[in-house]
N, C-alpha and C positions, 0 to 999 in steps of 0.2 A: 771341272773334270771333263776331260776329251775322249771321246767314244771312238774307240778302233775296232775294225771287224776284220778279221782274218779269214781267209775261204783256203780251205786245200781240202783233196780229196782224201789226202793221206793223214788218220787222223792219228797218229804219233807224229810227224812233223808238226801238223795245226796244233796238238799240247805242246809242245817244243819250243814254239815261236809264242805261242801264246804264254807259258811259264814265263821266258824270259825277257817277254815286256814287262809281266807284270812287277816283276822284279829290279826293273828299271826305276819307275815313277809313282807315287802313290795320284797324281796326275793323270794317270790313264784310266784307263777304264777298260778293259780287255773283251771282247765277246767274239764268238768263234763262229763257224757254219764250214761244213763237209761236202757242202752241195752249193748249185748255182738257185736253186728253189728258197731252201734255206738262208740264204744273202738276201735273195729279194725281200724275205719275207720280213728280215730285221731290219732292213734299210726302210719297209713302208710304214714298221712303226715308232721303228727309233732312229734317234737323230746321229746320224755317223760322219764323224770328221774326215777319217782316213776308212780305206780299205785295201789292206794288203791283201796280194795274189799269185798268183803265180806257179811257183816250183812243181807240181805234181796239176798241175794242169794242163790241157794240151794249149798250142798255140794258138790254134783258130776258136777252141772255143774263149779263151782270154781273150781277143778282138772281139767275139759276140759280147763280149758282158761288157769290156771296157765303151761301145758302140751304144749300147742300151744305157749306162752308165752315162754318159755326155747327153745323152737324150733325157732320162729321166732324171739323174740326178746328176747335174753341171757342178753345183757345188763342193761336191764330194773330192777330197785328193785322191788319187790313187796311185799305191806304189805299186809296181810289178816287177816280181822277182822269176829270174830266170836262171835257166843253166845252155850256156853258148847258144841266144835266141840266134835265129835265121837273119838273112841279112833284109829280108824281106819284114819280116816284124818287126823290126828295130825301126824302118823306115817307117813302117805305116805307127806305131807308139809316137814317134814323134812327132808329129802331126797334131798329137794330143794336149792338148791346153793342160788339161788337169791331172794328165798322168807322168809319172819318173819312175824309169825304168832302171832296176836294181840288175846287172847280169851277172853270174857266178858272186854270190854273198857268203864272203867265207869273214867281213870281221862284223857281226850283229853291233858291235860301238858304233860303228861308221852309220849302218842304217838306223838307228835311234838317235842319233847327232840330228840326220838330216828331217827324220821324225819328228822333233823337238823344235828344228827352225820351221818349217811347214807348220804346226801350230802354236806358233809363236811361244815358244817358252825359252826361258835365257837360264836352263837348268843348271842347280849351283850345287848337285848331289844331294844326297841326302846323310844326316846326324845321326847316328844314337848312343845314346851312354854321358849325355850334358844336359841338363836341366834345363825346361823351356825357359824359366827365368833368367837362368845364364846365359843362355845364344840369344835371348832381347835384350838384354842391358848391354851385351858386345853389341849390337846393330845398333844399339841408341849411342852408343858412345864412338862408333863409325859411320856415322848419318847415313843407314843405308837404307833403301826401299827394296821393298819385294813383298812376295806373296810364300805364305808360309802353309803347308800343309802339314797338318797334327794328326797322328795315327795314334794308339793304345789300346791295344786288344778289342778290338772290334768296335772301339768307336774313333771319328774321325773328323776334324773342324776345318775350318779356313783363317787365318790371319792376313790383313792388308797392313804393309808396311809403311809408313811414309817418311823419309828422312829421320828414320829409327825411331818414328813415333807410333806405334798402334791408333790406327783410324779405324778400321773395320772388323767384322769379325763375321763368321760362320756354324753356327751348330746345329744339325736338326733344323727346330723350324725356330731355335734362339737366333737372334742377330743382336750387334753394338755389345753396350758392355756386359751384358747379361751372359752372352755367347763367349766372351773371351774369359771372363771370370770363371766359367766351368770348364772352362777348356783348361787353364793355368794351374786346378786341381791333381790336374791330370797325372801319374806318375809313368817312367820308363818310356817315352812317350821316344817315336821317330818322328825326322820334320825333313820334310821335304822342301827345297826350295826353288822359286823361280825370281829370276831376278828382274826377268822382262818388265820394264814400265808399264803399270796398270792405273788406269784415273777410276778411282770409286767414289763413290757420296761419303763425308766422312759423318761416320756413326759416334765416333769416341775422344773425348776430350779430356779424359783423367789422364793425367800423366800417367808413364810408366811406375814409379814408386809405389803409388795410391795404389794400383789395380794390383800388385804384386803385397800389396800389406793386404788387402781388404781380399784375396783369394787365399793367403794363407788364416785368415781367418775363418772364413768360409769351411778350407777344408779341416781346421782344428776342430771347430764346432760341425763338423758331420762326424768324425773320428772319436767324438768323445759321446755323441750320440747313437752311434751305431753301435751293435749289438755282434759280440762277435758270437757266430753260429759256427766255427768250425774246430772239428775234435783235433785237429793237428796242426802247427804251426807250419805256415808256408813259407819256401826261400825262394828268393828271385834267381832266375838263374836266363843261360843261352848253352845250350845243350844240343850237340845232333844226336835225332837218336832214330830208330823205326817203328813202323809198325804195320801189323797184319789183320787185314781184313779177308775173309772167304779167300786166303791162300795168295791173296795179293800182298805185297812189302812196298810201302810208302816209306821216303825220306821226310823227314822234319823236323824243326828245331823245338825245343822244349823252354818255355819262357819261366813256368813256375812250378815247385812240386814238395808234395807234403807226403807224411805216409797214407794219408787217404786219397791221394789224387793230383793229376798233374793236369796241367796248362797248357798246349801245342800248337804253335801257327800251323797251318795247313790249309789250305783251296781247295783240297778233294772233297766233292759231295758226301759229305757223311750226317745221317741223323741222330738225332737225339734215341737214345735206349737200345743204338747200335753197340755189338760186343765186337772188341778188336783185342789183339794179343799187342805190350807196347816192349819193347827189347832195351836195357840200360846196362852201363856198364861203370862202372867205378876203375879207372886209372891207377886208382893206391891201391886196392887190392889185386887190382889183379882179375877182375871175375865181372861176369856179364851174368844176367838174370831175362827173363820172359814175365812181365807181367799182365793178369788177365785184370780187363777193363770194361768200365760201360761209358755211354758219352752220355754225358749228361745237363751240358748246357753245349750251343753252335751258337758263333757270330761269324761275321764276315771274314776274321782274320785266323780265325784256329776253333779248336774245340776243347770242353772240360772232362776230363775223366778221370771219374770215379775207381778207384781199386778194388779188387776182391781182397778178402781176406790174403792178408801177407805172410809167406812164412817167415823162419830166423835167417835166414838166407838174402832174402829178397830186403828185407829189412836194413841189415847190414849195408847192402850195396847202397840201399837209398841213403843210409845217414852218411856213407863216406863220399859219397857225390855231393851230399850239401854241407860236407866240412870245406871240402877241397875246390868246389865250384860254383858254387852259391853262397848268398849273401841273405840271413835274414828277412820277413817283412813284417814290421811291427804287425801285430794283431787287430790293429784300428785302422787301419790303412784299407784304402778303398779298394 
């Protein structure tokens, strides 16, 4: 994971830039500051690859930081975005070992390309809707290497490739086969990948076969152990939908949902036992609903929420949304 710090003063552009990194890579790592205080303070505790700057900054103080920046922190890249810098700025940036200067950024592709070579990644997009076993046994039967990042609702591993053979693995504080075996559990999962040449120690010598029999074992015998605890069957789904907090309207997509409660990727700070209003709409009917919620589990990637009681209305919209857009999930299913 590579840690990028973004600084602008204007904090609707700094959510801006910083949304649509993170929507980039599951590779990055995104973290923001509004102020030149605030920069400092995250660079003296955390380890930062990149530091983008610029746009809503003025120019002279941009030379103060990028000056203090070569002094204090040499190793650090810095991109600097501008809008028609001076001709005089231009000159003196150049100058700079460690900084690339971005002027007038109108296509965000181009600056995450050049993002992605600066810390070395040979980025090959990202997957979803193929089975992690599916896209390893194409790698293994295409001897390719790379480094594989596994996402699913709030949790997230590492795989090291090796001429389509799994060597390494990532989870928590599992590593080798232990880590990829829980990882291979995993369902709906997104995979980001890098194809960049990586030399790692190799942790794993089961073949790929082995570890794909002995993970579907694993998760049969958790599935027939496990207890199902919920009053309504869930369907998987990808859904945009919104919702309302304290008169605020957030976008986001909707991964799962029952009549007691849905599933939401979302970044916005939201707590547990917080109440939001969530808005759905049904396509076949015709009819859109407000529904009143609590959150009741937060991970990193979204949050869970709970329903109030539902009228016959709201009911309806939800079953026609998961006739027509959702898909089932067994009741044993993790």
């Amino acid at each position: 994971m590579k840690n990028i710090l973004i600084l602008d003063k204007d904090v609707i552009t700094l959510q801006a830039f910083a949304g649509l990194l993170k929507s980039q890579s599951a590779f990055l790592k995104i973290l923001s500051a509004s102020s030149f205080q605030t920069a400092l303070d995250i660079l003296s505790r955390e380890k930062i690859d990149v530091l983008l700057t610029g746009l809503h900054v003025a120019e002279m103080d941009t030379f103060e930081l990028l000056t203090q920046m070569e002094a204090t922190y040499p190793q650090v890249r810095v991109f600097v975005m501008t809008n028609n810098a001076s001709a005089m700025f231009r000159a003196k940036v150049k100058t700079m070992a460690s900084v690339i200067h971005f002027d007038q950024v109108i296509d965000i592709s181009m600056l995450t390309k050049r993002l992605f070579t600066e810390l070395q990644i040979d980025y090959g997009g990202q997957i979803r809707g193929l089975t992690l076993s599916s896209f390893l046994q194409m790698l293994e039967l295409e001897d390719r290497s790379c480094r594989l990042q596994i996402s699913a609702k709030g949790k997230s591993g590492t795989l090291f490739i090796a001429n389509g053979k799994p060597v390494a693995a990532r989870m928590g504080l599992l590593t080798g086969k232990p880590a990829i075996l829980h990882i291979l559990t995993w369902e709906n999962v997104l995979i980001d990948i890098d194809y960049f040449p990586r030399e790692v120690e190799p942790e794993i010598t089961t073949p790929l076969m082995n570890l794909l029999l002995e993970s579907g074992r694993i998760a049969d015998e958790n599935q027939s152990q496990r207890v199902n605890l919920r009053k309504h069957a869930r369907y998987d789904c990808l859904v945009g939908v919104d919702y309302e907090i304290s008169d605020w309207t957030y976008q986001c997509s909707m991964r799962d949902i029952s009549e007691g409660g849905a599933y939401i990727e979302t970044e916005h700070a939201i707590k547990t036992n917080q109440r939001l209003i969530m808005s759905i709409s049904s396509p076949v009917l015709d009819r859109a609903c407000a529904i009143h919620g609590t959150v009741v589990r937060r991970d990193p990637k979204g949050i869970g929420i709970r329903f109030d009681e539902l009228s016959l209305h709201q009911k309806q919209v939800i079953r026609s949304l998961m006739e027509t857009r959702c898909s089932p999930i067994p009741s044993n299913s993790k």
